[in-house]
N, C-alpha and C positions, 0 to 999 in steps of 0.2 A: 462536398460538405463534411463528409465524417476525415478526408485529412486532414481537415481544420479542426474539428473535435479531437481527434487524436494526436495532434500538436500541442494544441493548449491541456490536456492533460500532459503531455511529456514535460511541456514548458513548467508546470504548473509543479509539476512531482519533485522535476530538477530545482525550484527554489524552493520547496521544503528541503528536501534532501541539501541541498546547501546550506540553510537555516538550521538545522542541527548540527550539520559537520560542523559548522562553525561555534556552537553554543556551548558544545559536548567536549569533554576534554577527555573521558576515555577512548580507549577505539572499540572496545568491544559495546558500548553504547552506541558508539558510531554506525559499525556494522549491524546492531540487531534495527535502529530505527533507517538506517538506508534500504534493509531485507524486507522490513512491511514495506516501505513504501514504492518499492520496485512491486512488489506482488502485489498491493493494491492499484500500483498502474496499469500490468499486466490484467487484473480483474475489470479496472475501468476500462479500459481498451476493448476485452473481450465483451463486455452488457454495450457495446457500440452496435457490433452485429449479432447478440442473443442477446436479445434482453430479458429474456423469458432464464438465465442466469442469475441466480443470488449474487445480491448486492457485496462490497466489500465490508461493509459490518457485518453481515448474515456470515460469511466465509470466516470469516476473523471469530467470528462465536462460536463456530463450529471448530475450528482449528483449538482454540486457547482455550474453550470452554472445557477441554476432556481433561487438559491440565489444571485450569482452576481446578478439578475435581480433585484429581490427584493430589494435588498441594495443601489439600484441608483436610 
């Protein structure tokens, strides 16, 4: 059951990450939204077997929230 879970996330990531590459005409756009959404497959993948793991918005707040700070 969970290679099935973690298919349809890879499957799932892959056409985001296609859906930009394609929309986006820079590459360094390209590259910063293909980097979240590899890390937050990576995080979906790992809340499979811990789920007792923050979520990928929790990570993502943690991560960007020190730089929001910094940026104001």
């Amino acid at each position: 059951m969970k290679i099935g879970s973690i298919l349809g996330i890879l499957m799932l990531a892959a056409a985001i990450m296609y859906g930009e590459w394609k929309s986006s005409k820079e590459k360094r756009a390209r590259i910063v939204s293909a980097g979240i959404t590899a890390v937050t497959t990576v995080i979906g993948i790992i809340l499979l077997f811990q789920p007792r793991f923050p979520g990928p918005t929790q990570v993502m707040k943690l991560v960007f929230g020190s730089v929001d700070k910094l940026m104001k």
